[in-house]
Backbone as ProteinMPNN parsed JSONL, in Angstrom:
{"seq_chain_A": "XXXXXXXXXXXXXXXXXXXXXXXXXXXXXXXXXXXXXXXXXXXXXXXXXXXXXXXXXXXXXXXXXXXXXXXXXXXXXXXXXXXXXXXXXXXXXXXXXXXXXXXXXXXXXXXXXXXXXXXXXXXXXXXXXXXXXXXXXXXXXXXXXXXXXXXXXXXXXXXXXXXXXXXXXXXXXXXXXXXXXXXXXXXXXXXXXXXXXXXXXXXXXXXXXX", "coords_chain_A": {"N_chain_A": [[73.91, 45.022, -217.909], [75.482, 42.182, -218.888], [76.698, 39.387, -215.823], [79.874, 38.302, -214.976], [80.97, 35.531, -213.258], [79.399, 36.631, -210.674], [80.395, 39.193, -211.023], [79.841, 42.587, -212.364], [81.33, 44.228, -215.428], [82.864, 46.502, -215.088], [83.439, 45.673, -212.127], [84.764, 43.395, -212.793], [87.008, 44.449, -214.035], [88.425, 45.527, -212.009], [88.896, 44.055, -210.021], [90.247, 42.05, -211.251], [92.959, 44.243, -211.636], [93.315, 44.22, -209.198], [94.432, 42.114, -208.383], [96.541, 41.929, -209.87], [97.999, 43.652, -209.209], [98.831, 42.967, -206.423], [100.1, 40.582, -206.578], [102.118, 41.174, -208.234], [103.392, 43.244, -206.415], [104.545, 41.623, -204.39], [105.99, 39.629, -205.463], [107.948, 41.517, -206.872], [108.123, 43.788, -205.418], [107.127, 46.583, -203.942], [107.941, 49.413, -204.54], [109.598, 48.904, -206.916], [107.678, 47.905, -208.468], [105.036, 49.605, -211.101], [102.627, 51.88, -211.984], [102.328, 52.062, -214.4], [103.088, 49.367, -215.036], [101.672, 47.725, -214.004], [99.276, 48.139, -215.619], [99.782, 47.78, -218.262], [99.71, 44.931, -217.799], [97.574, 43.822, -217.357], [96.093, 45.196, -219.574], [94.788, 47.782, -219.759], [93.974, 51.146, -220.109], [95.819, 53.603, -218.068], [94.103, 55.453, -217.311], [91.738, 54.122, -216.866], [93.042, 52.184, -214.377], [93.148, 54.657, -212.302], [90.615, 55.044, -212.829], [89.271, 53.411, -210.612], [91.294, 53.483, -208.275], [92.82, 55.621, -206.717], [95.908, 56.205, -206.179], [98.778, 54.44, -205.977], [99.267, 53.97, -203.372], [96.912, 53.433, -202.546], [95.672, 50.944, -203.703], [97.642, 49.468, -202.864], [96.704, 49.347, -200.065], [93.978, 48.363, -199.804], [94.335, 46.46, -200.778], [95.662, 45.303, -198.17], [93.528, 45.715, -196.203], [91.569, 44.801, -197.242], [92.439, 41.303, -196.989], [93.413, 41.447, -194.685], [90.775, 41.48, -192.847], [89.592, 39.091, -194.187], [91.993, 37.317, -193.402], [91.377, 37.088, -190.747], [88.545, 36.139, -190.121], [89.087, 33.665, -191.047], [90.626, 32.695, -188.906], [89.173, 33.288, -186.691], [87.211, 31.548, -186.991], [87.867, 28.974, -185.9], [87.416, 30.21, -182.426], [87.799, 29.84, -179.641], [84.359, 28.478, -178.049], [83.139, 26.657, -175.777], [83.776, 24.701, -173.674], [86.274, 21.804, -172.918], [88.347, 19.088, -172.963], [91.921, 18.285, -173.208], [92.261, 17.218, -175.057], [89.791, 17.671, -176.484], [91.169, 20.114, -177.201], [93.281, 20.588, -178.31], [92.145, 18.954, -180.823], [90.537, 21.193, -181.861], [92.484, 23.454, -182.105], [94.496, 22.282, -184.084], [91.797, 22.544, -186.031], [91.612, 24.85, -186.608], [94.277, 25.923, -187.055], [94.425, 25.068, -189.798], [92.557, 25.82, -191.196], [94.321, 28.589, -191.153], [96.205, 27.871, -192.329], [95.22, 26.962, -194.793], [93.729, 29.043, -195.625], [95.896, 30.441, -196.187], [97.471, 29.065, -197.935], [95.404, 29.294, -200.567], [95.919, 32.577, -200.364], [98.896, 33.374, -201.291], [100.105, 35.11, -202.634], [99.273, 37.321, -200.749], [99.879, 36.589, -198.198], [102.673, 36.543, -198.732], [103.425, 39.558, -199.181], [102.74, 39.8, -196.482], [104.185, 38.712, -194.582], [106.767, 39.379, -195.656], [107.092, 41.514, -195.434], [106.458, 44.689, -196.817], [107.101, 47.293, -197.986], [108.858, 50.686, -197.548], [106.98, 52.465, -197.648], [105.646, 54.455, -195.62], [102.857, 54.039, -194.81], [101.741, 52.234, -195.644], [103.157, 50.222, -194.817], [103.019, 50.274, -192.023], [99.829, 49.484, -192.075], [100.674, 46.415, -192.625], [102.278, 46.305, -189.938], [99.743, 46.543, -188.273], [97.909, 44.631, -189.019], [99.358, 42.117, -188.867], [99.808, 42.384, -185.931], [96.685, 42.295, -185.306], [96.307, 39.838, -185.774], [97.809, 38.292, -184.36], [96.317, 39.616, -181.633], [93.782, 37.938, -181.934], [94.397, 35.622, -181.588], [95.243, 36.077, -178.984], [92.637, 36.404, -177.693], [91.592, 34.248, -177.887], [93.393, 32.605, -175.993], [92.94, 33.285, -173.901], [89.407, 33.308, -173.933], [89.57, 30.141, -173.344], [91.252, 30.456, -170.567], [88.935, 31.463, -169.708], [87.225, 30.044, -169.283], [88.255, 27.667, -167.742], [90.121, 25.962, -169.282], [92.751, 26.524, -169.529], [95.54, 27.545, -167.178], [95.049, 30.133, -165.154], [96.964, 31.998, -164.691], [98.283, 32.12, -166.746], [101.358, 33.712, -168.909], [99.842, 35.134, -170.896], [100.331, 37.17, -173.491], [102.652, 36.505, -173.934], [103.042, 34.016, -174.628], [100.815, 33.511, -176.776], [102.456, 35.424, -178.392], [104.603, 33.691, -178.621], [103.313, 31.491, -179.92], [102.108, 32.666, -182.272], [104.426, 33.832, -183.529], [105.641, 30.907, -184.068], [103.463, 29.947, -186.103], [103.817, 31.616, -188.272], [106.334, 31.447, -188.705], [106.46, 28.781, -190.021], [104.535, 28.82, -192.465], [105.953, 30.266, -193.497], [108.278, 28.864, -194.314], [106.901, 27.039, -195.389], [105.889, 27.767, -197.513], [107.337, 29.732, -198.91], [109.775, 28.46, -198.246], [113.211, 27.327, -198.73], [114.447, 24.776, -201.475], [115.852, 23.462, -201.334], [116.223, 23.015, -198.159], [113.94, 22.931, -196.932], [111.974, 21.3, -197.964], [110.622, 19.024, -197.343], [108.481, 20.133, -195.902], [107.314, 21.904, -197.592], [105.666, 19.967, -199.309], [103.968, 19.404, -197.675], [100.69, 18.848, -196.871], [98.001, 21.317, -195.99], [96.289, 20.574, -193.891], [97.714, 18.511, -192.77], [100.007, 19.582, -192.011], [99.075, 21.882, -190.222], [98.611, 19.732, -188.297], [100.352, 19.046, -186.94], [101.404, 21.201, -185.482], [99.319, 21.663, -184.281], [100.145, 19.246, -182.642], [102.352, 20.047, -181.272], [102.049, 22.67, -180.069], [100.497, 22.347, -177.827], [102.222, 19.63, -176.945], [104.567, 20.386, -177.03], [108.187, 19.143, -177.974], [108.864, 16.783, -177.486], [106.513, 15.255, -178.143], [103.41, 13.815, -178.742]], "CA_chain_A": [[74.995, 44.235, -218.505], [75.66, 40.808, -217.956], [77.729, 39.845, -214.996], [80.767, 37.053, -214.854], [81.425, 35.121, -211.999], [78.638, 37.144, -209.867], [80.607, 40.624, -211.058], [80.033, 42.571, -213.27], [82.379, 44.006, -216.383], [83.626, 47.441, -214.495], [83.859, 45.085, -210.848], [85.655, 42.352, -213.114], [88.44, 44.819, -214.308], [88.871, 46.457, -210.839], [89.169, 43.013, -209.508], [91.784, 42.046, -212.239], [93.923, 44.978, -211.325], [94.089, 44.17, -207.579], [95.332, 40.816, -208.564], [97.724, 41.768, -210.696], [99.144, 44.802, -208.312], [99.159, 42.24, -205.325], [101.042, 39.788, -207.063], [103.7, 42.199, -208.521], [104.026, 43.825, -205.164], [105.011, 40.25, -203.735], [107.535, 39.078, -206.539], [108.846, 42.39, -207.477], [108.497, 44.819, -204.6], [106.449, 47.835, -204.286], [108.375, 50.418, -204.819], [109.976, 48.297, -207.821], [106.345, 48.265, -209.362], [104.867, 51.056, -211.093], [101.488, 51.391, -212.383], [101.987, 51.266, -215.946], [103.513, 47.925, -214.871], [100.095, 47.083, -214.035], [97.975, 48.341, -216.415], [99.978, 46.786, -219.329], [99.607, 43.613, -218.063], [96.375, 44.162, -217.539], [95.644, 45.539, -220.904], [94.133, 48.639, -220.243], [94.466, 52.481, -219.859], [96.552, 54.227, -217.226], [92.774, 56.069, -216.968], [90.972, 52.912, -216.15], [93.25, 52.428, -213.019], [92.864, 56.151, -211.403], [89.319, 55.23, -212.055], [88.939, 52.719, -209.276], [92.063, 54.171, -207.375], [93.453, 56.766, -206.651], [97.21, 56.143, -206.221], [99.473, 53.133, -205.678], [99.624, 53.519, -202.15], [95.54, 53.283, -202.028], [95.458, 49.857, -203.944], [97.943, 48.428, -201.517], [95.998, 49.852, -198.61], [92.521, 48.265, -200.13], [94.53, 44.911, -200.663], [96.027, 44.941, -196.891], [92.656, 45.612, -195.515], [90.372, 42.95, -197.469], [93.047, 40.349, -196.281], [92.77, 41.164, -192.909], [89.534, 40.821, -192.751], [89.229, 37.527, -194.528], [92.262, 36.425, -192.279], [90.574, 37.369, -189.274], [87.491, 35.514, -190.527], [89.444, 32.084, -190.891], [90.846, 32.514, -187.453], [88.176, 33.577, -185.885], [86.022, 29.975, -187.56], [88.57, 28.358, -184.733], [87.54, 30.625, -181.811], [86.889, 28.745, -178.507], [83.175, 28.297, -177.411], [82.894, 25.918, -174.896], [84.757, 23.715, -172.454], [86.517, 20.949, -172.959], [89.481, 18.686, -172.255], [92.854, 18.688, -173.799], [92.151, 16.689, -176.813], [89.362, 18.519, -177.538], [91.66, 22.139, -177.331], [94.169, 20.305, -179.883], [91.226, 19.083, -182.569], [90.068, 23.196, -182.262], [93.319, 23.994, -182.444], [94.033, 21.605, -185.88], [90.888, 23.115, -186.811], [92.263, 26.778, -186.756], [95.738, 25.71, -187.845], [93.929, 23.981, -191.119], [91.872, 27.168, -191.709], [94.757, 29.538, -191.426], [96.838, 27.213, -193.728], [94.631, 26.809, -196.227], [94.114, 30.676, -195.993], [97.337, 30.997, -196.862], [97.896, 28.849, -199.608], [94.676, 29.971, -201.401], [96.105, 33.442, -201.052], [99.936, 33.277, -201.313], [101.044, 36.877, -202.475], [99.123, 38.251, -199.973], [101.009, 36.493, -197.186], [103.761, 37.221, -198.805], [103.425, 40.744, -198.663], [102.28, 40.272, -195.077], [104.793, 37.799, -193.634], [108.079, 39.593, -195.805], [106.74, 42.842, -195.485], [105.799, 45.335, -198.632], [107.674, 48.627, -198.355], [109.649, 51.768, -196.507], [106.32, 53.085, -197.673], [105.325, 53.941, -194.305], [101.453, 54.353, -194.52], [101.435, 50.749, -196.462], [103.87, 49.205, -193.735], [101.73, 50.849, -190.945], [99.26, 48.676, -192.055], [101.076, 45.264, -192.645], [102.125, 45.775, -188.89], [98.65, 46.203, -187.615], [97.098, 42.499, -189.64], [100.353, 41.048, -187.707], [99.042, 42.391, -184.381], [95.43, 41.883, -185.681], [96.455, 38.333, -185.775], [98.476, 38.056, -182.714], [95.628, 39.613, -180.85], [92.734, 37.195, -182.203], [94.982, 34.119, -180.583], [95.708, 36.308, -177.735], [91.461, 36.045, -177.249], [91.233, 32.888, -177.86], [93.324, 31.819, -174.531], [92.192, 34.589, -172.508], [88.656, 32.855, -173.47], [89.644, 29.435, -172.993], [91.232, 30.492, -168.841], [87.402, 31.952, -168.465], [86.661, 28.092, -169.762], [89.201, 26.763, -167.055], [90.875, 24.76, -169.74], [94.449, 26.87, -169.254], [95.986, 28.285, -166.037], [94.941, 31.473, -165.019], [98.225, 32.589, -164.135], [99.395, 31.941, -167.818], [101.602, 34.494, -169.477], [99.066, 35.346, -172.334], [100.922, 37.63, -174.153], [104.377, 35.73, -174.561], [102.45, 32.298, -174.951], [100.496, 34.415, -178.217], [103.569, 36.027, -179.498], [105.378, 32.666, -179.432], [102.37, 30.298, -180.97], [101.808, 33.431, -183.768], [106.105, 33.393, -184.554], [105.532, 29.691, -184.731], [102.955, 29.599, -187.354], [104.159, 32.639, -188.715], [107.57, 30.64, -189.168], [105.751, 27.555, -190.311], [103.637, 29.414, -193.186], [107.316, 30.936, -193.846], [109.024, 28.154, -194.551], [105.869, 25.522, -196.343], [104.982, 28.386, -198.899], [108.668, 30.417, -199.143], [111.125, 28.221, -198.09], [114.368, 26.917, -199.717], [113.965, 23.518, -201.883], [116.984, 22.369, -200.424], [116.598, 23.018, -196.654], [112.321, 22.92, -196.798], [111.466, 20.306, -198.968], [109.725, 18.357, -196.5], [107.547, 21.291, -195.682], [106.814, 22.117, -199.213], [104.954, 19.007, -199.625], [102.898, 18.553, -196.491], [99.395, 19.694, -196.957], [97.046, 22.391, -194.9], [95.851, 19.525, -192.631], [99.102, 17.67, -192.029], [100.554, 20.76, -191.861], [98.117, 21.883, -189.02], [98.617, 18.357, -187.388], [101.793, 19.049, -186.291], [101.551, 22.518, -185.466], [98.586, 21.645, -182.749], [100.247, 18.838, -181.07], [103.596, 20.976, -181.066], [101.313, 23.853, -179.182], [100.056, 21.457, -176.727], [102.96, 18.562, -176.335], [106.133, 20.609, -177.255], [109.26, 18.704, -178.537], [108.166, 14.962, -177.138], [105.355, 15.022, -178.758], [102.649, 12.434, -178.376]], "C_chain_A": [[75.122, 42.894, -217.794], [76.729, 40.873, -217.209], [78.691, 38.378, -215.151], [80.936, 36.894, -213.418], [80.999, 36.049, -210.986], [79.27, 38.718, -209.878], [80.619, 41.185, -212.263], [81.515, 43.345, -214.462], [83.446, 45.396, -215.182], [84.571, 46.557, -212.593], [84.848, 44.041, -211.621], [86.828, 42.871, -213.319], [89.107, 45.468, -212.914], [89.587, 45.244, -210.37], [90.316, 42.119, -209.868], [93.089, 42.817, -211.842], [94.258, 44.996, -209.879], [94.905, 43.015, -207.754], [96.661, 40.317, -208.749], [98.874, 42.457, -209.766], [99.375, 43.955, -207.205], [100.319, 41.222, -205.877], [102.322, 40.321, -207.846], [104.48, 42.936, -207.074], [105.148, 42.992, -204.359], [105.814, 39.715, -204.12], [108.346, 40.393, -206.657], [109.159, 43.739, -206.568], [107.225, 45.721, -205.127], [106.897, 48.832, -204.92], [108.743, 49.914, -206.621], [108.729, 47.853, -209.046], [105.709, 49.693, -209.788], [103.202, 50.827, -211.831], [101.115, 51.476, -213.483], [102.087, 49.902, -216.364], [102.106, 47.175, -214.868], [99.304, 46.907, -214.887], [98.644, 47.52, -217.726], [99.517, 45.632, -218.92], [98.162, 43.21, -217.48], [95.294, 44.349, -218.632], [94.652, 46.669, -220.907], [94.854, 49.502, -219.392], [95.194, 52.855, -218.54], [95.18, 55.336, -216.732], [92.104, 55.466, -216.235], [91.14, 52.844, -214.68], [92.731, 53.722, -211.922], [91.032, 56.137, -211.885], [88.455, 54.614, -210.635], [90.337, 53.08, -208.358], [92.996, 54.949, -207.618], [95.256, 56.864, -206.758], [97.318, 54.527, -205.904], [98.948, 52.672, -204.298], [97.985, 53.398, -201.841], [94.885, 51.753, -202.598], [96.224, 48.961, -203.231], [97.5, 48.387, -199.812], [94.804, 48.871, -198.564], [93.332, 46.696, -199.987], [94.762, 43.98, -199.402], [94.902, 44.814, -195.948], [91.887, 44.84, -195.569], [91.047, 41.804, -196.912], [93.06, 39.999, -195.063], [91.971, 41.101, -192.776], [89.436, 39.666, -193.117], [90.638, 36.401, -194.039], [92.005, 36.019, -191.34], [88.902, 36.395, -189.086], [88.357, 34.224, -189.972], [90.189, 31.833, -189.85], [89.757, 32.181, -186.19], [86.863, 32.344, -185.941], [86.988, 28.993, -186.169], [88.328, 29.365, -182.786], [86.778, 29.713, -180.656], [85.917, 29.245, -177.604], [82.834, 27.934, -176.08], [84.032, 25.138, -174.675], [85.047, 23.082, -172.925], [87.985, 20.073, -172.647], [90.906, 18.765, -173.22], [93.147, 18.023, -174.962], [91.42, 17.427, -177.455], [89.965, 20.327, -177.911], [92.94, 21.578, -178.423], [93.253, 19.675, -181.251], [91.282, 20.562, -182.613], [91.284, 23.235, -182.888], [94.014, 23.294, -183.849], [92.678, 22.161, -186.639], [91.554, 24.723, -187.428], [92.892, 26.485, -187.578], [95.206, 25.49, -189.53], [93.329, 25.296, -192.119], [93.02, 28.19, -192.288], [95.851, 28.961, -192.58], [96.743, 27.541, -194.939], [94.476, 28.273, -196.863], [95.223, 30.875, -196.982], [97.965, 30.74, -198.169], [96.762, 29.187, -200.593], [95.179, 31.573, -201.722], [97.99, 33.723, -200.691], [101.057, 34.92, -201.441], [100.667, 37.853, -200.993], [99.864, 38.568, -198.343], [102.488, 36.722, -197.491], [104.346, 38.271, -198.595], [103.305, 41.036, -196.807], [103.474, 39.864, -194.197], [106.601, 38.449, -193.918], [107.908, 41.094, -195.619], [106.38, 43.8, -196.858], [107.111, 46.664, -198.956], [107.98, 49.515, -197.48], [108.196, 52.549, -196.547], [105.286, 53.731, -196.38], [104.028, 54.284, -193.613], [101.191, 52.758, -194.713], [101.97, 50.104, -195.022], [102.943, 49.371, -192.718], [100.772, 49.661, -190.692], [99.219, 46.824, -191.966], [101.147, 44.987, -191.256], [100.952, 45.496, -188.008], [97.713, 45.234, -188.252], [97.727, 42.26, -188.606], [99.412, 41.309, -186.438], [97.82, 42.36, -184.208], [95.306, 40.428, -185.178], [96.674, 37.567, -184.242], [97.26, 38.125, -181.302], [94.508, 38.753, -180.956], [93.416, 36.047, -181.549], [95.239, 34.674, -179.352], [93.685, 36.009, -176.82], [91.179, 35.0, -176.824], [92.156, 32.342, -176.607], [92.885, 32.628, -173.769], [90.601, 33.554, -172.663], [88.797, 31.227, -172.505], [90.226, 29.581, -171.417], [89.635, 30.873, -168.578], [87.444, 30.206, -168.321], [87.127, 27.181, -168.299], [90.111, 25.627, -167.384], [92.381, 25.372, -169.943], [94.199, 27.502, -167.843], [95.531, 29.718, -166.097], [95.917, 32.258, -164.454], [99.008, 32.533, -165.438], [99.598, 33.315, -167.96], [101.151, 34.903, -170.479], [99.244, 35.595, -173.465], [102.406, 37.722, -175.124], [103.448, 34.636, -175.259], [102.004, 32.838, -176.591], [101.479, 35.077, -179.14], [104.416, 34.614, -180.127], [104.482, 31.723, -180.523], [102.372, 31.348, -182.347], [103.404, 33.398, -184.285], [106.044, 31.965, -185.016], [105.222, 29.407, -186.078], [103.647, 30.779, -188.603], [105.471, 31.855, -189.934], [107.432, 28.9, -190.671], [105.085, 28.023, -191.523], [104.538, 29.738, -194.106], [107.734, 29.837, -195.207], [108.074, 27.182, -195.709], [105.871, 26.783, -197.014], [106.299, 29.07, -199.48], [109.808, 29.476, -199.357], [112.17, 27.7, -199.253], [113.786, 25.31, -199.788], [114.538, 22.971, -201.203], [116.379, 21.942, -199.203], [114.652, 22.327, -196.45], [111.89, 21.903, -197.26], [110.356, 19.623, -198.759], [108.484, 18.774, -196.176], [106.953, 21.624, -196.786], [105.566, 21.306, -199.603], [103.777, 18.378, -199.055], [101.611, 19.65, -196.815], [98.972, 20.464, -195.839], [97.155, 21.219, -193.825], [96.754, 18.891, -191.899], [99.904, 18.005, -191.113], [99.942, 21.356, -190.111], [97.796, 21.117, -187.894], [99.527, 18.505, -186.275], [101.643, 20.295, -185.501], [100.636, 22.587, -183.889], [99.393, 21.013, -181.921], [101.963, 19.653, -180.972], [102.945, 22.344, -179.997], [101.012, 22.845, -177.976], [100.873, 20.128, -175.806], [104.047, 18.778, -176.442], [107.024, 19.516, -178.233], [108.824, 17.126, -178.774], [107.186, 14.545, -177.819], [104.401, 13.976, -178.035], [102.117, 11.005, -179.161]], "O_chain_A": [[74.95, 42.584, -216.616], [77.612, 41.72, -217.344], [78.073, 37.361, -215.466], [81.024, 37.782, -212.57], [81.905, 36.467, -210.264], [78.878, 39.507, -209.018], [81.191, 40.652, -213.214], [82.655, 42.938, -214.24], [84.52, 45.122, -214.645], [85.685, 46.761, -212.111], [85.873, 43.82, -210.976], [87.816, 42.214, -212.992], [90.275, 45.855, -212.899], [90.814, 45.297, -210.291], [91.117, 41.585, -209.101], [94.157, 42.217, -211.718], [95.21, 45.601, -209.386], [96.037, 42.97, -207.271], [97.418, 39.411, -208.401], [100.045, 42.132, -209.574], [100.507, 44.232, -206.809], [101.45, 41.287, -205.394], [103.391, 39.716, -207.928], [105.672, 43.091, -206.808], [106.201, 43.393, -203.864], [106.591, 39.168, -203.338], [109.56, 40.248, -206.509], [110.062, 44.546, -206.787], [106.583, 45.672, -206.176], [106.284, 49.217, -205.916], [108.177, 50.537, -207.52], [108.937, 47.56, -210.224], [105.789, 50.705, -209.091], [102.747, 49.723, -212.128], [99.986, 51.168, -213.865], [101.616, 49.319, -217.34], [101.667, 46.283, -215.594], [98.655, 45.881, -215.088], [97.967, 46.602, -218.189], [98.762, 45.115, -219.743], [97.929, 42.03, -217.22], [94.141, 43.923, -218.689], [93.776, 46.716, -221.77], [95.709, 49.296, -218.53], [94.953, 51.94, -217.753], [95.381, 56.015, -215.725], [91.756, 55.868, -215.125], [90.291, 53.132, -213.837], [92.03, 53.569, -210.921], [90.253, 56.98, -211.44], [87.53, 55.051, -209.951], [90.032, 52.631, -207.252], [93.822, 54.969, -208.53], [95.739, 57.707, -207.514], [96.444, 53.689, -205.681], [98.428, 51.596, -204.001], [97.786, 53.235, -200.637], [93.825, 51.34, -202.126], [95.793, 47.851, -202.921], [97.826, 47.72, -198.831], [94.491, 48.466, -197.444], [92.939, 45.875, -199.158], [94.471, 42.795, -199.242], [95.003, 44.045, -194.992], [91.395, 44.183, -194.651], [90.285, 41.114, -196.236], [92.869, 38.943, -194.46], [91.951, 40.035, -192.161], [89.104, 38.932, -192.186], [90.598, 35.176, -194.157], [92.222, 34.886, -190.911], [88.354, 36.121, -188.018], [88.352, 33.831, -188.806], [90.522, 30.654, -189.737], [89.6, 31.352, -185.293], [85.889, 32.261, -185.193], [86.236, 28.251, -185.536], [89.184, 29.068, -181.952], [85.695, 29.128, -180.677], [86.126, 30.05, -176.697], [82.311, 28.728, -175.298], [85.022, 24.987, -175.39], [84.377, 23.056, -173.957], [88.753, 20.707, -171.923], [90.743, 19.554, -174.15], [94.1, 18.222, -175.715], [91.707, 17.921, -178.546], [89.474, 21.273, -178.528], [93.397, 22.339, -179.275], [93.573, 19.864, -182.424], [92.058, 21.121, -183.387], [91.332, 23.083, -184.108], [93.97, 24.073, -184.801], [92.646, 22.15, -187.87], [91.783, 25.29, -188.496], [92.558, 26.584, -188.759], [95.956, 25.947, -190.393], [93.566, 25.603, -193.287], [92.958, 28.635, -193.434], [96.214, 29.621, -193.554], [97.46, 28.05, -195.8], [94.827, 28.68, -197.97], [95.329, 31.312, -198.128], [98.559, 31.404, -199.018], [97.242, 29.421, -201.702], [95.038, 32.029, -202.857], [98.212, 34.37, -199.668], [101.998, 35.468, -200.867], [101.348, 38.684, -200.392], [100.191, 39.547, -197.671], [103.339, 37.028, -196.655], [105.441, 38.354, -198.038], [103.627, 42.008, -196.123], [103.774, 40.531, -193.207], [107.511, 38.29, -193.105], [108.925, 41.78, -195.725], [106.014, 43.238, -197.89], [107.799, 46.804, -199.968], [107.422, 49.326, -196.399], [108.022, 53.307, -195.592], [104.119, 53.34, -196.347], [103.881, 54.653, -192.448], [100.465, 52.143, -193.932], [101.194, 49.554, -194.241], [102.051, 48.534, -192.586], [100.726, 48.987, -189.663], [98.323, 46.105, -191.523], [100.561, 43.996, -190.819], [100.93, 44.577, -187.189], [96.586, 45.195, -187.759], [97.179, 42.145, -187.509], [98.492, 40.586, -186.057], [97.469, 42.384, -183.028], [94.465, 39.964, -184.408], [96.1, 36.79, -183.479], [97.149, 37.325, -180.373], [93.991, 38.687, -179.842], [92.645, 35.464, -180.786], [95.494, 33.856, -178.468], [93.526, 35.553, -175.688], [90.668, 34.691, -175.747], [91.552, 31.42, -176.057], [92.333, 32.231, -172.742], [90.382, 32.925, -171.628], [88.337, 31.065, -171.375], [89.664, 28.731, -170.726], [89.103, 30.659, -167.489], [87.667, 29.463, -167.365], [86.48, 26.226, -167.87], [90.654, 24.781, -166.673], [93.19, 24.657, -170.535], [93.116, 27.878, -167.395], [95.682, 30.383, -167.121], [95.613, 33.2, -163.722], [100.206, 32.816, -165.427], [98.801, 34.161, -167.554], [102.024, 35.172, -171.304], [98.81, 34.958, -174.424], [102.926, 38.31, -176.073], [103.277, 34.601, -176.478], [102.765, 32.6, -177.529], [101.349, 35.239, -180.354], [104.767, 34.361, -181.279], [104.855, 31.343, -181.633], [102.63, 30.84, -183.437], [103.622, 32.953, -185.412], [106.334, 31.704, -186.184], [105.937, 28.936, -186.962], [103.853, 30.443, -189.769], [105.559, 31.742, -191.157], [108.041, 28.396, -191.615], [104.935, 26.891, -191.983], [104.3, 29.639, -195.31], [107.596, 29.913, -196.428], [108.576, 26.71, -196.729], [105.327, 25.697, -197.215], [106.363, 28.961, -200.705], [110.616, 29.54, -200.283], [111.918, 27.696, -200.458], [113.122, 24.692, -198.956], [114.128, 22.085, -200.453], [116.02, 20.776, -199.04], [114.383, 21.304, -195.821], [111.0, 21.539, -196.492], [109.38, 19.505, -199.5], [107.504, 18.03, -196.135], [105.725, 21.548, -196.727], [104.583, 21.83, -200.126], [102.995, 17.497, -199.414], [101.635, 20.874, -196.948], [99.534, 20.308, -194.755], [98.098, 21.088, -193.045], [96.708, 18.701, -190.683], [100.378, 17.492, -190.099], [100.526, 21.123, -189.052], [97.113, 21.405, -186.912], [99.454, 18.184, -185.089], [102.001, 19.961, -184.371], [100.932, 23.164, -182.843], [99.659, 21.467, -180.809], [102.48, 19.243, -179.933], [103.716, 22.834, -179.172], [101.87, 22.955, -177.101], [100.579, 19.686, -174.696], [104.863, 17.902, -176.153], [106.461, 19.091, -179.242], [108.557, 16.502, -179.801], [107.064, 13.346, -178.069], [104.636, 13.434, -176.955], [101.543, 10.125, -178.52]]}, "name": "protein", "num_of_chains": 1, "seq": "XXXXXXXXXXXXXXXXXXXXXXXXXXXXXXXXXXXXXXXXXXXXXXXXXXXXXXXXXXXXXXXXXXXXXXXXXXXXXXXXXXXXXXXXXXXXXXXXXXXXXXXXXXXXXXXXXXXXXXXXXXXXXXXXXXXXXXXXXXXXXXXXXXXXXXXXXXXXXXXXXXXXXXXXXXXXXXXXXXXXXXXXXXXXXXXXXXXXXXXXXXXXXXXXXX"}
């Protein structure tokens, strides 16, 4: 059979129905979704689905896990190599920032689900918290490598410094893709890169900026 967009017809409808269940999960809740919800708007059987999964809670499992992975990817395209001085650890770090941005606004429900949480469901949640600390720990690498480097203190607090830079962006991701028109506006409008501009020299120059 021929294939669309490198999948073919059975991978195209599977692929359809994660789309649809991710993006209902994210506007309307999990629990508050059901999976005829899906399949209508979908346009096919209540068979179809239970042929590529098994229950609800195994298509929001499959959606939480491909994400982390392909968050962990666009983090991990920012992971520090080699040495350098403190301009070049704020380009990297605009590099990252730019990556995990753009992540984000290419996939929007999924941070949604990730960043507001999904459900009491507590195999699904389970999983939302371990991306977060997925996340947390991939920036917690990245200064642990950079002290081998000698470009931070080896006496830093690793594990605060990583919790606060990941609430940052966390907050920051919040607010540009969620926030209120009123209060956000500003944020709303600033692109990945701009977005990511700020965000490095705020990691590196605090309040004062430079």
């Amino acid at each position: 059979m021929a294939k669309v967009n490198g999948l073919g017809p059975g991978e195209e409808r599977r692929d359809q129905i994660i789309r649809i269940a991710m993006e209902r999960f994210a506007t309307q809740g999990y629990h508050q979704t059901k999976i005829s919800d899906i399949v209508r708007e979908a346009g096919v059987a209540q068979g179809t689905f239970y042929w590529h999964f098994k229950s609800k809670e195994a298509i929001a499992s499959e959606i939480l896990l491909t994400g982390r992975e392909q968050l962990l990817e666009a983090i991990g395209q920012g992971y520090r190599k080699d040495a350098g001085s403190v301009e070049d650890m704020v380009k990297a770090s605009e590099k990252l920032f730019t990556n995990l941005f753009t992540f984000a606004a290419q996939n929007r429900y999924f941070m949604e689900l990730l960043l507001k949480g999904i459900v009491t469901e507590e195999s699904v949640q389970r999983l939302v918290e371990e991306t977060r600390n997925a996340v947390e720990t991939a920036f917690r690498h990245n200064m642990e490598r950079a002290i081998e480097l000698g470009m931070l203190p080896a006496d830093m607090n690793v594990p605060l410094r990583a919790a606060l830079l990941v609430s940052m962006i966390e907050g920051m991701i919040s607010r540009w893709l969620f926030g209120s028109d009123a209060l956000h506006s500003r944020f709303t409008e600033m692109s990945a890169t701009a977005l990511a501009a700020e965000a490095a020299n705020f990691e590196f120059h605090g309040l004062l900026g430079t």
